[in-house]
C-alpha positions in Angstrom: -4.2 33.1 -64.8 -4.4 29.7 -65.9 -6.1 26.7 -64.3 -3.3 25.5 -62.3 -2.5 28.7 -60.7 -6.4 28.5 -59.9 -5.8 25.5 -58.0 -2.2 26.9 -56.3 -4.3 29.9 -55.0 -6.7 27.7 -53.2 -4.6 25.3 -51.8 -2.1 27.8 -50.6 -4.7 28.7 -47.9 -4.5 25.7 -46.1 -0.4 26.0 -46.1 -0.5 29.2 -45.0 -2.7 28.4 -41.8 -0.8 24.8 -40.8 2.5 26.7 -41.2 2.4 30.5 -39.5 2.5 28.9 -35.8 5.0 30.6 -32.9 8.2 29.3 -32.9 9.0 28.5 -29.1 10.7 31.5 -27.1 14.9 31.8 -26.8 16.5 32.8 -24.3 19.6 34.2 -26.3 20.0 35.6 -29.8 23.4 36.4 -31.9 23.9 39.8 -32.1 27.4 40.8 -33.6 27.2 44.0 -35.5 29.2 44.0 -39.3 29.9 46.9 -41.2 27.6 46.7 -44.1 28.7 44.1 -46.6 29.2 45.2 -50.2 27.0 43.8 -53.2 27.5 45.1 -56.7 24.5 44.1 -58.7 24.9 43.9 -62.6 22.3 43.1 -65.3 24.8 39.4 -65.5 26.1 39.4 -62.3 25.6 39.8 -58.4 29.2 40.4 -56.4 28.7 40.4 -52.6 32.0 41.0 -50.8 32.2 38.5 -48.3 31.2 34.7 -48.2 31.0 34.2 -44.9 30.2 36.2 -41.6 29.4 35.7 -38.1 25.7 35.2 -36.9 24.0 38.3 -35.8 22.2 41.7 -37.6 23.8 41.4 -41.2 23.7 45.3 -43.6 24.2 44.7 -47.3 24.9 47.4 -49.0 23.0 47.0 -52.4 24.4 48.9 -55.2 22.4 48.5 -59.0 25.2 49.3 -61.6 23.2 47.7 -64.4 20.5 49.3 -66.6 17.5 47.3 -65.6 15.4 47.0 -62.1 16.7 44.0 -60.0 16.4 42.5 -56.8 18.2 41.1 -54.4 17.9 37.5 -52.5 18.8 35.6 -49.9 17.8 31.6 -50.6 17.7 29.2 -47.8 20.3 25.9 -47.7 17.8 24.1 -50.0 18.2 26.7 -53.1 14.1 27.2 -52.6 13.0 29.2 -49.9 13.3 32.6 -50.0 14.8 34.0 -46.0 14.9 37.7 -47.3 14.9 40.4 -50.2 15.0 43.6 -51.7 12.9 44.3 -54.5 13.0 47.3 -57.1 16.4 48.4 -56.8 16.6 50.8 -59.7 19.5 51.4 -61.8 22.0 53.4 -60.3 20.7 53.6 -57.2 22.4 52.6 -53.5 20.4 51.1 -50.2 21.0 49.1 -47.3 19.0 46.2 -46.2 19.4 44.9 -43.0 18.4 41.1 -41.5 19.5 38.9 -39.0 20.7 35.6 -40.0 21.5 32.4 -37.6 24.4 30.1 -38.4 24.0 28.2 -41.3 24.4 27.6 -45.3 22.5 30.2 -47.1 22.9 31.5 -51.1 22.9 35.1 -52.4 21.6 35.4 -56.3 19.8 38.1 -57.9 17.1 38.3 -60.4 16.9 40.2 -62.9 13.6 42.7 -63.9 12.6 40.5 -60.8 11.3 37.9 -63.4 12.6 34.7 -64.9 16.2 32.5 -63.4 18.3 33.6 -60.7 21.7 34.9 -61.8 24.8 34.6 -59.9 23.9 32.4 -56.9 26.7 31.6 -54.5 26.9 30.3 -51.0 26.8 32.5 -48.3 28.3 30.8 -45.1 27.1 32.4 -41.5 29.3 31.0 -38.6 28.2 31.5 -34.6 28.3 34.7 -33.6 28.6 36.5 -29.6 25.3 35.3 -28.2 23.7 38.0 -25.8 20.9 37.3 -23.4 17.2 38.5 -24.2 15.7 40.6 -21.7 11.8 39.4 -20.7 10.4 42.6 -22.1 11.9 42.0 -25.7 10.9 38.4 -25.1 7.4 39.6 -24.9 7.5 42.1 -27.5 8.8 38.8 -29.8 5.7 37.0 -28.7 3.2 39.5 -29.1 4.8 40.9 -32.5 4.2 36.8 -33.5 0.5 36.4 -32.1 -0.6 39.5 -33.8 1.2 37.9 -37.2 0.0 34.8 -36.7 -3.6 36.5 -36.6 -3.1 38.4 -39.8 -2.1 36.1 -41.5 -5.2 33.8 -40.6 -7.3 36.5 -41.4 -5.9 37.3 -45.1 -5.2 33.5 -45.8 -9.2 33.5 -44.9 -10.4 36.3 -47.1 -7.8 34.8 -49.7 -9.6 31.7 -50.3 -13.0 33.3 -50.0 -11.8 35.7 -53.0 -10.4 32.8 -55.2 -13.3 30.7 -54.8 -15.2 33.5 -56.1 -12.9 34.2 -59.2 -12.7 30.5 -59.6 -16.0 30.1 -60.6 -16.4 33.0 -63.0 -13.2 32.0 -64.8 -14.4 28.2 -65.1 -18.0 29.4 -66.2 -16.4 31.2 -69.1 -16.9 34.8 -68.0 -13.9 36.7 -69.0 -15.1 39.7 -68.2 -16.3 39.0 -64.5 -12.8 36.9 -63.9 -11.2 40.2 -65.0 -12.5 42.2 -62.6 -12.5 39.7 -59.4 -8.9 39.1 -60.2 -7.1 41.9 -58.8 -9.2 41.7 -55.4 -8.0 38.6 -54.6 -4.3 38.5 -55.8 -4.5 41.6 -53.2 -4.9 39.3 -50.5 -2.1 37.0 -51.2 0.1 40.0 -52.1 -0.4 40.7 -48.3 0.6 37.7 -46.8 3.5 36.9 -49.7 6.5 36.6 -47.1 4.6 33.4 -45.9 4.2 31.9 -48.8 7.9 32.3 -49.4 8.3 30.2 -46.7 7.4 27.1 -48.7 10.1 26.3 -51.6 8.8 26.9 -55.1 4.4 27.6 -54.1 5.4 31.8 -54.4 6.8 31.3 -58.0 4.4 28.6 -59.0 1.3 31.2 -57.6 3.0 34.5 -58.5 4.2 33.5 -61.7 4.2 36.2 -64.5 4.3 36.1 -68.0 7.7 36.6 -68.9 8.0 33.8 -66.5 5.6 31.5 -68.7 7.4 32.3 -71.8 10.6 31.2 -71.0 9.2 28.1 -69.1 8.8 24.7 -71.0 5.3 23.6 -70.5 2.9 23.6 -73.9 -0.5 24.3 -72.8 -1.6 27.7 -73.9 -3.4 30.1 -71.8 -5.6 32.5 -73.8 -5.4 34.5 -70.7 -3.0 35.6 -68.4 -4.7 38.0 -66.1 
């Protein structure tokens, strides 16, 4: 870890508790049902059959014909934010993933080894779908499910900082061997409450960058040590 992602892990606190708030109830959601839409992931490309649905609970059908692990993303209309993915789809293998998306621009992309560029990304269009009203028990099943998120979230974001304060100071004293071993206990932390980090553009590669990422980035500075 070099000194930047130091100062990323520390400051991601503060983002994390400003920005995991309750979004104020609906009273209707789209629910049209699709048969599960098609993705053929290659090691060079990733097909998904359709580029535009209706609004509603969306199955992709995530099929790994290349040789390598890869995952599978959906991007938000700014190219940045992450709104859902499927990790570790080995080769050969065949799952569903299932998500409900509102109307909107979104882009489909894969990555790779789940390092490095995107590859493939194209826009995914989701129109307005049948809107069906939400019962006041699911409404408060919605709220509760977001208070006891919300809460979690705090609570890691919390222990996070706590953590990374610690391994701060061990790394910046020169203690290699102390940094080592605080390390892993507080990426564990952030690994917890990485969906919400996602939420923020480029902070989840910038913080959860590996090296394969480095290498192929352009910066100069070298980092004797990478975690």
């Amino acid at each position: 870890m070099n000194k930047y992602a130091v100062i990323s892990l520390v400051s991601i606190t503060g983002l994390a508790l400003s920005a995991c708030v309750a979004n104020e109830p609906t009273t209707s959601t789209d629910s049209t049902t699709h048969e599960a839409i098609a993705v053929e992931i290659k090691d060079d490309s990733c097909d998904v059959e359709l580029s535009e649905v209706a609004s509603g609970q969306l199955k992709f059908r995530l099929s790994n014909a290349g040789t390598v692990r890869n995952e599978f993303e959906i991007l938000a209309e700014d190219q940045l934010r992450i709104v859902g993915e499927r990790e570790n789809l080995g080769p050969g293998t065949t799952t569903d993933y299932t998500l409900v998306l509102q109307p909107g621009t979104y882009y489909t992309a894969c990555k790779k080894n789940m390092v490095g560029q995107l590859v493939d990304v194209r826009e995914f269009t989701v129109t307005q779908g049948e809107e069906i009203q939400v019962s006041s028990d699911t409404q408060e099943l919605i709220d509760a499910a977001i208070t006891n998120y919300t809460a979690y979230v705090r609570d890691q974001a919390g222990q996070l900082l706590a953590a990374t304060q610690d391994f701060a100071a061990v790394y910046k004293a020169g203690d290699a061997t102390a940094a080592r071993q605080s390390y892993a206990p507080a990426r564990m932390f952030y690994e917890r409450i990485e969906p919400t980090a996602e939420a923020f553009g480029d902070i989840d590669p910038a913080l959860d960058e590996r090296e394969a990422d480095y290498q192929e980035s352009a910066e100069t500075d070298q980092r004797e040590w990478t975690g």
